[in-house]
Every structure is written in C-alpha cells, then in structure tokens.
Backbone as a printed PyTorch tensor [residue, N CA C, xyz], in Angstrom:
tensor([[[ -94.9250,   46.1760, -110.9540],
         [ -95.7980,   46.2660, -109.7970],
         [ -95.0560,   46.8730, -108.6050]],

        [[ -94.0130,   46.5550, -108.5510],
         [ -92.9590,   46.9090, -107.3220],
         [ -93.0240,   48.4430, -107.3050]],

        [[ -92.7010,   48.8170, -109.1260],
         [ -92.2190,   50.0950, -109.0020],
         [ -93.5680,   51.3040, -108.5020]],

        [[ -94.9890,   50.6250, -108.8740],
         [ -95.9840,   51.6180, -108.7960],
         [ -96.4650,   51.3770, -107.1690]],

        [[ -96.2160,   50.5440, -106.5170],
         [ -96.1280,   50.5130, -104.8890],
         [ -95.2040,   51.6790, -104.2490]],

        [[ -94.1380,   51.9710, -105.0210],
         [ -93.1590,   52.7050, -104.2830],
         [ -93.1290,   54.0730, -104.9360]],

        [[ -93.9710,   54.3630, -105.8500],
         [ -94.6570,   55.5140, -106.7790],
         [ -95.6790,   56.1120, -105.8230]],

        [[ -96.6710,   54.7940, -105.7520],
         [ -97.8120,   55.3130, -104.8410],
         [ -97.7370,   55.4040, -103.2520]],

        [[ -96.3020,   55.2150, -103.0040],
         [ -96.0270,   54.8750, -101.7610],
         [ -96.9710,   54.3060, -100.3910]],

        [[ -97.6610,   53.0360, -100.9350],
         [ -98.4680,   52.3710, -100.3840],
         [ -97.6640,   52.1120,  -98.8220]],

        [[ -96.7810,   51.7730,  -98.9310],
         [ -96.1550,   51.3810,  -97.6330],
         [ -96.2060,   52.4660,  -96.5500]],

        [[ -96.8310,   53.8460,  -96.8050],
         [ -97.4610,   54.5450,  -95.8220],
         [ -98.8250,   54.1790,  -95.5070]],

        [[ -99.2040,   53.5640,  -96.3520],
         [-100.7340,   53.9170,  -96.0950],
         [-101.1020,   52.3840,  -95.4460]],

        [[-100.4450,   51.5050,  -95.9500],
         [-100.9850,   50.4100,  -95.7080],
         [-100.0280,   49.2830,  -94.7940]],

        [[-100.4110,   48.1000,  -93.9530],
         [-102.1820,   48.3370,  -92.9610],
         [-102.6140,   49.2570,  -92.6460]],

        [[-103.6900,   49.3660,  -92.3780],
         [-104.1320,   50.7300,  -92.0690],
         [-103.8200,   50.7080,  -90.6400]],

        [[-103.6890,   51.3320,  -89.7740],
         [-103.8440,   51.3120,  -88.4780],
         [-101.9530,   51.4460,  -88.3460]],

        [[-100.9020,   50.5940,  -88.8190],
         [ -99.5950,   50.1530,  -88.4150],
         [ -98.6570,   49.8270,  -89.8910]],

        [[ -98.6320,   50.9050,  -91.0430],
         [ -98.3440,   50.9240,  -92.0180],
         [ -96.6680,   50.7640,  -91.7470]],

        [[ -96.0260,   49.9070,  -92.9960],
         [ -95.0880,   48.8090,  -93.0570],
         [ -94.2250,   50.0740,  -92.7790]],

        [[ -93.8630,   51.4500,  -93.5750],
         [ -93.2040,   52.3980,  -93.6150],
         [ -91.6210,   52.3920,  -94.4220]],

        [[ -91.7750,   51.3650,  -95.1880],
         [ -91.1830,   51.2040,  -96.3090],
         [ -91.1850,   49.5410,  -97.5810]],

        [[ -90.8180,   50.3740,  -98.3210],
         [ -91.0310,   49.2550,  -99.3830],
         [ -90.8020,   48.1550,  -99.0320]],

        [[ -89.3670,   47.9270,  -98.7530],
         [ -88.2570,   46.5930,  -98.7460],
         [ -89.5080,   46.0720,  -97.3050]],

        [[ -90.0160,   46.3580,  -96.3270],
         [ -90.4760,   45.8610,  -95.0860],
         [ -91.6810,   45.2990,  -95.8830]],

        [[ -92.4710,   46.2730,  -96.4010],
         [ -93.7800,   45.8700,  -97.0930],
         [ -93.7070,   44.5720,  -97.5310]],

        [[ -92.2700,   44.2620,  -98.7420],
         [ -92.7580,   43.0170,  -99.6470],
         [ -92.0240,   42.3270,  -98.9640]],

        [[ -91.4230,   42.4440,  -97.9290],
         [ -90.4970,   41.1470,  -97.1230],
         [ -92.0920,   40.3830,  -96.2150]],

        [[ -92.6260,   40.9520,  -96.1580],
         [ -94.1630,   40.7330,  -95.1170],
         [ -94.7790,   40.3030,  -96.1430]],

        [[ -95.5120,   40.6080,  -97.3060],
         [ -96.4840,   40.1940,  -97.9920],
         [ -95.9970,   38.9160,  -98.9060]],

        [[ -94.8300,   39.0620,  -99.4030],
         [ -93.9640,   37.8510,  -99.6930],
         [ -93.3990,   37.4320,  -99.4500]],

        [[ -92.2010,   37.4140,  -98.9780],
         [ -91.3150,   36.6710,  -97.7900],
         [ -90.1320,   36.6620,  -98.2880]],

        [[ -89.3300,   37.8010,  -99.0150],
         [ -88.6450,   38.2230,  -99.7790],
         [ -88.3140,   39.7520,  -99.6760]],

        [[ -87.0250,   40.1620,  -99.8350],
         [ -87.0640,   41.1710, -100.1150],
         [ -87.4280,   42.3660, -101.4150]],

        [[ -87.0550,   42.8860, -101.5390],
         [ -86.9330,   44.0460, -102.5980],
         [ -85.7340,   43.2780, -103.8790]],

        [[ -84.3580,   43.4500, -103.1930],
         [ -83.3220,   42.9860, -104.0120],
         [ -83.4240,   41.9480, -104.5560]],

        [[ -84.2330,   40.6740, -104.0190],
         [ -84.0060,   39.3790, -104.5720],
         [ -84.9380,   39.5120, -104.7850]],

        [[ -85.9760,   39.8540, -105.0400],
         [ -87.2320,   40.1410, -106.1840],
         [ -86.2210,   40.0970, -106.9260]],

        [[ -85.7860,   41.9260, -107.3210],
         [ -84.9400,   41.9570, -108.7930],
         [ -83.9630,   41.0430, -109.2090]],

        [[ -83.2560,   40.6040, -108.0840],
         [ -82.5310,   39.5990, -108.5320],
         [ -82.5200,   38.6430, -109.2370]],

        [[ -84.0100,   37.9650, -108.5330],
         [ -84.3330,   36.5700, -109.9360],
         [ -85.0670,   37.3670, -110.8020]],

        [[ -85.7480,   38.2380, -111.0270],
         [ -86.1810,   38.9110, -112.2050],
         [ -85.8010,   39.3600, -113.5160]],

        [[ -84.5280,   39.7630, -113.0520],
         [ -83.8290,   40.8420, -113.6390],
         [ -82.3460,   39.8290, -114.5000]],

        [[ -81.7410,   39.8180, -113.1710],
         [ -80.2190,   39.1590, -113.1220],
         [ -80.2100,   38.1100, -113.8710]],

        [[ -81.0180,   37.1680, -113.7440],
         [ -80.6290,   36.1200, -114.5080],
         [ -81.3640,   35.6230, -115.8120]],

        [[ -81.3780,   34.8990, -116.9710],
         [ -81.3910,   33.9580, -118.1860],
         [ -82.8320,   33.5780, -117.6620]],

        [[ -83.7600,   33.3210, -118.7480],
         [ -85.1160,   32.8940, -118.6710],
         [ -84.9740,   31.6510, -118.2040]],

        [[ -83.8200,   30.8420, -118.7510],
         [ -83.1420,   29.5270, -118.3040],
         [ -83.6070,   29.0910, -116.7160]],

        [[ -82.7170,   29.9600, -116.3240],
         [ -82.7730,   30.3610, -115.2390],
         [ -83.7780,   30.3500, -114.3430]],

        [[ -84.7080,   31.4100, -115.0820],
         [ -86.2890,   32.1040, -114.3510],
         [ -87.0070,   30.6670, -114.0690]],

        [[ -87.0970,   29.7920, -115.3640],
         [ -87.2860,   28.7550, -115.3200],
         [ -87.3290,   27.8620, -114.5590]],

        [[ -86.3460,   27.3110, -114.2290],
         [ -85.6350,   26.5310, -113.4490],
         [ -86.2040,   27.0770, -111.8510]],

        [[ -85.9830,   28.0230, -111.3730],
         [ -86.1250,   28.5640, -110.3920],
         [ -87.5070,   28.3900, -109.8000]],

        [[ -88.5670,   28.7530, -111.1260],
         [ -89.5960,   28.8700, -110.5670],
         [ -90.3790,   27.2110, -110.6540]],

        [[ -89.8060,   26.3750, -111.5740],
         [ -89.9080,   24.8480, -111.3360],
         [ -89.6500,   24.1500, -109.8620]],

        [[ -88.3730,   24.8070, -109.4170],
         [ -88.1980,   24.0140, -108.2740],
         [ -89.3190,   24.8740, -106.7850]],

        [[ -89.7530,   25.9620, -107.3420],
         [ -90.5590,   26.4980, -106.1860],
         [ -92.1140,   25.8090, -106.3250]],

        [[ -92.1420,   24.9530, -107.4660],
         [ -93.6160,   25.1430, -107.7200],
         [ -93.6290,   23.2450, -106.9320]],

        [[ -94.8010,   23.5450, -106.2780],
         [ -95.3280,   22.1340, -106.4220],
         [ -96.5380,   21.5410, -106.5290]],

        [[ -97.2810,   22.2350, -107.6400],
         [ -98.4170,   21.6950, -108.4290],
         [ -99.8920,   21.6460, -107.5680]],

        [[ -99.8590,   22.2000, -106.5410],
         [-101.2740,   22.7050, -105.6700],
         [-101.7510,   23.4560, -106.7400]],

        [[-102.9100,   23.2870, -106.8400],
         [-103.9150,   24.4290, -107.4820],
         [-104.5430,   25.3000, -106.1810]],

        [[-104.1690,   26.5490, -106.0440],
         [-104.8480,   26.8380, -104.6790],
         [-106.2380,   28.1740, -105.3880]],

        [[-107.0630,   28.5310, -104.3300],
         [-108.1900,   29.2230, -104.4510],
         [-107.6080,   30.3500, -104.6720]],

        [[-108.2480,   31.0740, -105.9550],
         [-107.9700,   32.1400, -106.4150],
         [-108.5300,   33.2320, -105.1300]],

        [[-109.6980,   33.2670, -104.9620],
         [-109.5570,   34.0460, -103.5090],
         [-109.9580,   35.3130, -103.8920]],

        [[-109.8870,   36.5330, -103.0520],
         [-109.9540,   37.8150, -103.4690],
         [-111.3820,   38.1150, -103.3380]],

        [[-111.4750,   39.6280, -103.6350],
         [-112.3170,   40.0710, -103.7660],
         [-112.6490,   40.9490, -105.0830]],

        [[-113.4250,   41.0920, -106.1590],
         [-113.4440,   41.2280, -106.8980],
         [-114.4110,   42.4680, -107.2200]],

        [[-115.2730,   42.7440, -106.6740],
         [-116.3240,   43.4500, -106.6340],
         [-116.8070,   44.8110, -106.3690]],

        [[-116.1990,   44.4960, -104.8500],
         [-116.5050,   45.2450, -104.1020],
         [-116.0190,   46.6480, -104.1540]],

        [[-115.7700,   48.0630, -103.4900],
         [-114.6560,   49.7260, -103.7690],
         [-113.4340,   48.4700, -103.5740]],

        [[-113.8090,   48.1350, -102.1690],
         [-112.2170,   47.5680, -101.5950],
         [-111.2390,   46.7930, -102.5280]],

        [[-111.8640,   46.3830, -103.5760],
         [-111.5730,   45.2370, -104.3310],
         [-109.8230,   45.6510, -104.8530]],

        [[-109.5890,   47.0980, -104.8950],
         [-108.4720,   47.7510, -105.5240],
         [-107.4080,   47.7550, -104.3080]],

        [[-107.4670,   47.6680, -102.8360],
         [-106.7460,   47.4430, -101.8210],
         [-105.2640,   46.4490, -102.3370]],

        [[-104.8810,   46.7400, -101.4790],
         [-103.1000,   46.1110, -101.0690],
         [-103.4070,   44.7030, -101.5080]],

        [[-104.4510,   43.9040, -100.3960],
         [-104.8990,   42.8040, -100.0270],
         [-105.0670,   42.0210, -101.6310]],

        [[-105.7780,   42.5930, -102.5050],
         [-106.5070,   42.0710, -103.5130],
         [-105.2970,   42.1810, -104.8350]],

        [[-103.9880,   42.4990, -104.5670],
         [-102.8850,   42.8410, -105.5300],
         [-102.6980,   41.1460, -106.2900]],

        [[-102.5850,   40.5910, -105.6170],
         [-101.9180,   38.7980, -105.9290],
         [-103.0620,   37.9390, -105.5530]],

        [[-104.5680,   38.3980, -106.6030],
         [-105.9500,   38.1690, -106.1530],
         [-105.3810,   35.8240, -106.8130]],

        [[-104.5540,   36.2800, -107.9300],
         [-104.8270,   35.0200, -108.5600],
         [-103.3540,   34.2210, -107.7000]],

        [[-103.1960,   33.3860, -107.0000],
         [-102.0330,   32.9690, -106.7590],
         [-100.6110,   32.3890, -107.4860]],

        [[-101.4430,   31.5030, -108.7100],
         [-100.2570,   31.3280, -110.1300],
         [ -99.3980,   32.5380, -110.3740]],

        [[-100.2820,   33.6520, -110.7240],
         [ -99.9530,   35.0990, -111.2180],
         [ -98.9210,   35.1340, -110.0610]],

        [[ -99.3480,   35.6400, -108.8220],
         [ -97.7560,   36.1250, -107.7620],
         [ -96.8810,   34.8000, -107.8580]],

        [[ -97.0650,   33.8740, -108.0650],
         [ -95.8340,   33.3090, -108.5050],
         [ -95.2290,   33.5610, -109.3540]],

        [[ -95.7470,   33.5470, -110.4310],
         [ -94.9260,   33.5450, -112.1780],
         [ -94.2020,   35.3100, -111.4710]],

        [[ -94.8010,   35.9470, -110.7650],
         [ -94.0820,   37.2690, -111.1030],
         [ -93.1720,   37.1460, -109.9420]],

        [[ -92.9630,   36.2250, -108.8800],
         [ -92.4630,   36.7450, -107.9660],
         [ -90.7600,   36.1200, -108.9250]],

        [[ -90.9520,   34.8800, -109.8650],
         [ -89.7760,   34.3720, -110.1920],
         [ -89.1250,   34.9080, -111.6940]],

        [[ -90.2650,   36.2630, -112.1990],
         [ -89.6980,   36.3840, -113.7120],
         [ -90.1170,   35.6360, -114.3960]],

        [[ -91.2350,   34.4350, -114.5600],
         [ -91.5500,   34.2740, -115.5650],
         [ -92.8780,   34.4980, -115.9480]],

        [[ -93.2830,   34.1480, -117.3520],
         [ -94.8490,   34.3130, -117.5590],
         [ -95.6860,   33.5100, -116.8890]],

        [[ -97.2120,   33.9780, -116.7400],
         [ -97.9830,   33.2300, -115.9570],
         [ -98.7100,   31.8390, -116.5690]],

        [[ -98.2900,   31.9800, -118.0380],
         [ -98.4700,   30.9020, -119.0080],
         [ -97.5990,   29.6760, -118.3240]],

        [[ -96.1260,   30.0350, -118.1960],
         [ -95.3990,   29.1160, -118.0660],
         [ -95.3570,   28.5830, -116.4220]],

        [[ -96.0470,   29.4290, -115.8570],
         [ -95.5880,   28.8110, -114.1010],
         [ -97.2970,   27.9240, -114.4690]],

        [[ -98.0830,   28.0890, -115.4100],
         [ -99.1090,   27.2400, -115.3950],
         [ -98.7810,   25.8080, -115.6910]],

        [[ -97.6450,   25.9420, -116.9480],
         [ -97.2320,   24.4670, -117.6730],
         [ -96.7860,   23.8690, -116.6650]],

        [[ -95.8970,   24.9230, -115.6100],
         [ -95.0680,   24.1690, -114.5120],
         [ -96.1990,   23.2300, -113.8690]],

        [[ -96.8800,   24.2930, -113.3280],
         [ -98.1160,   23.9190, -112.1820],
         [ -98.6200,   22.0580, -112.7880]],

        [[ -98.6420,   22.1310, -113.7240],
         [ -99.5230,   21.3820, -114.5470],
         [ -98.8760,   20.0970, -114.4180]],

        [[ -97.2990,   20.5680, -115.1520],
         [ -96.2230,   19.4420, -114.9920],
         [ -96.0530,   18.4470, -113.9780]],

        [[ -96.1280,   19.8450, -112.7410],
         [ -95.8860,   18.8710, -111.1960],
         [ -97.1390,   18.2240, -110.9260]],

        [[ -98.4340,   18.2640, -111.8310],
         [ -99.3920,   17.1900, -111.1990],
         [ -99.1170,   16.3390, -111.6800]],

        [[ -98.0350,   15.9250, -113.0800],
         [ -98.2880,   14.7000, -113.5120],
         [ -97.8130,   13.6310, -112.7710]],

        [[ -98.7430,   12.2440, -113.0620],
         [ -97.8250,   11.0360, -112.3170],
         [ -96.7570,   11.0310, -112.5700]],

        [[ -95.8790,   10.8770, -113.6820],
         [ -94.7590,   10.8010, -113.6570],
         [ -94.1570,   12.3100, -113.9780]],

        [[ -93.3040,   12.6400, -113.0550],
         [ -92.6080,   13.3370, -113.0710],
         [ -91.3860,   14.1250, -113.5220]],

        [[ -91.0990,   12.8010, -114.4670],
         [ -89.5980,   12.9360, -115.3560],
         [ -89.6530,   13.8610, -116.3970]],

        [[ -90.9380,   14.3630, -116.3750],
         [ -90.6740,   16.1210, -117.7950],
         [ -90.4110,   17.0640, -116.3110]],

        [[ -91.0860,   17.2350, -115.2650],
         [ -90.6500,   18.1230, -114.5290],
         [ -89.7270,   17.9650, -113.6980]],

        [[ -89.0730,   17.3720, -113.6810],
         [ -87.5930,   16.7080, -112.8210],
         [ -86.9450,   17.1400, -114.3290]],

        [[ -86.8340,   17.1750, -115.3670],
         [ -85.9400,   17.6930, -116.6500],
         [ -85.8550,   19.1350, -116.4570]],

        [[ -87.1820,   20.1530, -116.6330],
         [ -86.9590,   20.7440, -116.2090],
         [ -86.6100,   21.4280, -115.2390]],

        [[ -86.8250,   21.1590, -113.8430],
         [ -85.6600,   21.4650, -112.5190],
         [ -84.1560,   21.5420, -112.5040]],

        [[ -83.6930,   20.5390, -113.5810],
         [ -82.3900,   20.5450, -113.8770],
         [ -82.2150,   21.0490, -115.0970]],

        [[ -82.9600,   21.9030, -115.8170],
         [ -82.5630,   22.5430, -116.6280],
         [ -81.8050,   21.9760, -118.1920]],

        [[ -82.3790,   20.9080, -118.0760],
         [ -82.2620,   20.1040, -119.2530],
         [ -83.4770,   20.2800, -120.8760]],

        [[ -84.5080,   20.3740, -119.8470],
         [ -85.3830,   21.0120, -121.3510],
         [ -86.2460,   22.6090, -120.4570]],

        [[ -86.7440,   23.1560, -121.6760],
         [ -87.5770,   24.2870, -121.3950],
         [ -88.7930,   23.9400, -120.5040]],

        [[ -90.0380,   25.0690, -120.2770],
         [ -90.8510,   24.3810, -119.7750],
         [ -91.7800,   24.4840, -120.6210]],

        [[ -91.8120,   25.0980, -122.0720],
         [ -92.3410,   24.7130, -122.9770],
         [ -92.6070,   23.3560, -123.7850]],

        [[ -90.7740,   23.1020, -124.0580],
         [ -90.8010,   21.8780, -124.5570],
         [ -90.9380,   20.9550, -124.0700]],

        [[ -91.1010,   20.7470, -122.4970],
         [ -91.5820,   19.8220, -121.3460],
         [ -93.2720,   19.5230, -121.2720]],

        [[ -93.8560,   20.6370, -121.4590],
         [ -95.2000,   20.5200, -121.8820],
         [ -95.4860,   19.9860, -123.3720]],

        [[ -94.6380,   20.5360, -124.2790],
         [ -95.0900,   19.7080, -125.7510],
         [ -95.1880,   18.6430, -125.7670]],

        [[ -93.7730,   17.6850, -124.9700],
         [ -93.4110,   16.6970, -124.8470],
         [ -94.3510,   15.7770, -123.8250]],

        [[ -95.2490,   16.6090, -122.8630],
         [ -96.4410,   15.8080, -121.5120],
         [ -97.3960,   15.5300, -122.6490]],

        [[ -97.7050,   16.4070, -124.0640],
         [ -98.5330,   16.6990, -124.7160],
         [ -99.6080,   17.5240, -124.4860]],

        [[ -99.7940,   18.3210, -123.8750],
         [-101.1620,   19.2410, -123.2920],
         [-101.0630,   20.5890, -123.8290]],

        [[ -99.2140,   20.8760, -124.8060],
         [ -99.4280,   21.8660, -125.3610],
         [ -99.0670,   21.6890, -126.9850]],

        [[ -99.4930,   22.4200, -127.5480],
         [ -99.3370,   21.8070, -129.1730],
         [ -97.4780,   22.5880, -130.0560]],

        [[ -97.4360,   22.5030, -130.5100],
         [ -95.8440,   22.8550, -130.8580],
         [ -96.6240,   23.9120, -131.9180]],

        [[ -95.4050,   24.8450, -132.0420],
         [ -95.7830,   25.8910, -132.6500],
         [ -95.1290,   26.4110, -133.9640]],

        [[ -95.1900,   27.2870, -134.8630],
         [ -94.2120,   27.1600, -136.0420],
         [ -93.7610,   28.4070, -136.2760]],

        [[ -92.7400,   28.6470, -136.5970],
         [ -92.7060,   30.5610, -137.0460],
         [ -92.3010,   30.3660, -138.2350]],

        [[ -92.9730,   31.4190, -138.7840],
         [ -92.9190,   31.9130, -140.3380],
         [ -92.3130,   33.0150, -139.7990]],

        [[ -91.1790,   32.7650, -141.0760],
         [ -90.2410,   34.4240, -141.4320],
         [ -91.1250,   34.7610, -142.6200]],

        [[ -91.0220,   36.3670, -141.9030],
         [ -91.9360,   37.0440, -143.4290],
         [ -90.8920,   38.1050, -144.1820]],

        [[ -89.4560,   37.7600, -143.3430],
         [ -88.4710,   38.6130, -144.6590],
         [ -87.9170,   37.2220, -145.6010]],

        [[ -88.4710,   35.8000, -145.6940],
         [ -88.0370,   35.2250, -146.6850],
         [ -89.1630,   34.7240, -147.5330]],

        [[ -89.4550,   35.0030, -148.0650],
         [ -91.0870,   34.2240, -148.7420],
         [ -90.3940,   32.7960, -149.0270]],

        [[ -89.2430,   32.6650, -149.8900],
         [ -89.1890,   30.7670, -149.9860],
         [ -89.1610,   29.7880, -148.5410]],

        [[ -88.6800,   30.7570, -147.5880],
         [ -88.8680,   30.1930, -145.9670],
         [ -90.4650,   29.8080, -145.9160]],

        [[ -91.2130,   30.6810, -145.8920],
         [ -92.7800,   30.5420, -145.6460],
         [ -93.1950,   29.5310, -146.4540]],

        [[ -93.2110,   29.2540, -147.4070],
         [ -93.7670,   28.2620, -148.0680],
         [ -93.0660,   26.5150, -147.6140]],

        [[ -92.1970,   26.7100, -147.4680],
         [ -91.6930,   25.5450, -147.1160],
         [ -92.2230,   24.6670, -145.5390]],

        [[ -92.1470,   23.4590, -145.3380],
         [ -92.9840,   22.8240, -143.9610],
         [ -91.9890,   22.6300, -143.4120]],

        [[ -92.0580,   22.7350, -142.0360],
         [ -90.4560,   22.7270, -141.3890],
         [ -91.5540,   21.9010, -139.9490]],

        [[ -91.0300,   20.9440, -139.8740],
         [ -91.3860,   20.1850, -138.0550],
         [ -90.0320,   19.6690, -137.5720]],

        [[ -90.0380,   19.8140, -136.3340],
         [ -88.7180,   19.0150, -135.6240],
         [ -88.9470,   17.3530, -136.0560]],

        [[ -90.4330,   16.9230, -136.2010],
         [ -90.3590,   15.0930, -136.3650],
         [ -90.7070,   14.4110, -137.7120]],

        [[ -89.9880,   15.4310, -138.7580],
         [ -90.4830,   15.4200, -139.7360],
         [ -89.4400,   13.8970, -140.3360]],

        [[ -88.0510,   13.4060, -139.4510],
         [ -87.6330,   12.8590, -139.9390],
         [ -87.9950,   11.4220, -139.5450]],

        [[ -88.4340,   11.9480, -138.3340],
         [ -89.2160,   10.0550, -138.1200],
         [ -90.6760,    9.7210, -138.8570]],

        [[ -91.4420,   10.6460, -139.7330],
         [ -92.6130,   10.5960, -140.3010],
         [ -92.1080,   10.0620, -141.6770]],

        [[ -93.5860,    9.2710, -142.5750],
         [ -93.2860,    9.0980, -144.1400],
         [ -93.3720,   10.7420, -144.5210]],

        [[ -92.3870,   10.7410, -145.7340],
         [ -92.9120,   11.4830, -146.5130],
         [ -93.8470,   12.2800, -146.6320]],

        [[ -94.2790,   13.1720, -146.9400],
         [ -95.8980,   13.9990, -146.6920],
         [ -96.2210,   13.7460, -148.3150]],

        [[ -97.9870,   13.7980, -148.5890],
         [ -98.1360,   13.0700, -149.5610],
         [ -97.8260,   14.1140, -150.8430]],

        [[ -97.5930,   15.3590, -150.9650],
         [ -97.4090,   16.5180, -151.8570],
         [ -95.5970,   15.8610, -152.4710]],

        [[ -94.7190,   15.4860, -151.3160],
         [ -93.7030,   15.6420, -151.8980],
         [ -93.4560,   13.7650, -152.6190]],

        [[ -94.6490,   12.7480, -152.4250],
         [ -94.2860,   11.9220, -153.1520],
         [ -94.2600,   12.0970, -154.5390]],

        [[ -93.7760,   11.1790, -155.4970],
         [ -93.5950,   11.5270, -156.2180],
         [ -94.7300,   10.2750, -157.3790]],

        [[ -95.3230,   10.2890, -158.0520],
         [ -96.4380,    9.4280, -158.6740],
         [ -96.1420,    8.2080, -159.6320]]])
C-alpha cells in the first residue's frame, strides 16, 4: 500500500486544498508513524515478533468500520483504512486474521492467553486454539503418502486409544 501511494504520488494531491508534499509527512499524519518504522516492524523483524508487537498495541475495542463505500469518492485517501482491524494488522505486519484472534483475545475475561502472548510465550494462533474459538488444524504432506494416512493430533496422548487401533 505504501509503495502504490508513492507510485501514485498521492501526497501531491492530497488534502486537497494543502497537500502533505511527501510520503514520510503523509503517513506520519494519517498514522502517526513514519515511513521507516512502518518497514521496520514489517519487514525487520520475525512474525514472532509482528506478533507480539501487534498484541501489545491491541486492546480489544471493536471500533466502527466507518467509510464510505459507495459513493465516486469512495476510492479517496480518506476511505484507504475503511476497516480499522485491517490498518492495524498492516500497520504491524501481521495478517488481519490474526490482529482479529488478538482483538478477540483482549476481550476475554481472563486474560492469561493474551498476557502469553504479549510475552511471547505462545503464538496467537495457538492462544486462540487454546481460548477455543479457533479449531486446530492438520497438514497433510502429499510427498509422503504413509504420512497422509496416518492421524497425527498434539492430544492424542492424553485421549483413549481411537477405536480403529483397538485391538478385538
């Protein structure tokens, strides 16, 4: 997004009337950040990281998506970060999936999956598996076929047996 602002060199055109007249001014005003430390947490660091970062920025407001949707104007400057989750997840590098789990996390009463993740102790995936609101997922390798057939869960060792492998 950064790069097609400074492609389309919006920062002439826009406000209209008293245009920013460069990039770095533009997103220091519309976000409160520069240019560099955009890339910085974007770029520079470990999803770990992205993570973490964007955990401790979040604090679980659901705010009004807002915008205008409709209208010519709808394509304006104004209407860029129409969804507010979205300019978060992008302002910190991560997906907008995951600044949702965050979002989600910080409503819970208890707080101790998202206080884990702030300190970077679990993902914010496995922080959501673990709230339960997201379901765990499995990958099949398709360069091993005896891999695929086989059942693989992380809690397979605190469960009985599954009833295929008892034995009669």
């Amino acid at each position: 997004m950064i790069d097609t602002l400074d492609r389309e060199r919006v920062f002439d055109q826009w406000p209209q009337g008293k245009p920013y007249g460069s990039l770095d001014e533009l997103v220091r005003q519309e976000i409160g950040k520069s240019v560099a430390d955009l890339y910085a947490h974007m770029v520079a660091r470990k999803a770990s990281d992205r993570a973490r970062l964007a955990a401790e920025q979040t604090d679980g407001q659901v705010q009004d998506r807002g915008g205008d949707r409709r209208s010519e104007s709808s394509r304006s400057i104004t209407n860029l970060a129409i969804d507010p989750q979205m300019g978060r997840a992008s302002s910190t590098g991560i997906s907008h999936y995951s600044q949702r789990k965050l979002d989600h996390l910080a409503r819970l009463e208890d707080r101790t999956l998202y206080n884990a993740v702030c300190a970077g102790r679990l993902s914010v995936n496995r922080a959501a598996i673990e709230a339960g609101f997201v379901k765990p997922t499995a990958t099949i390798r398709t360069d091993d076929v005896d891999h695929a057939g086989e059942r693989r869960t992380p809690y397979r060792a605190s469960r009985e047996p599954s009833r295929r492998s008892r034995t009669s």
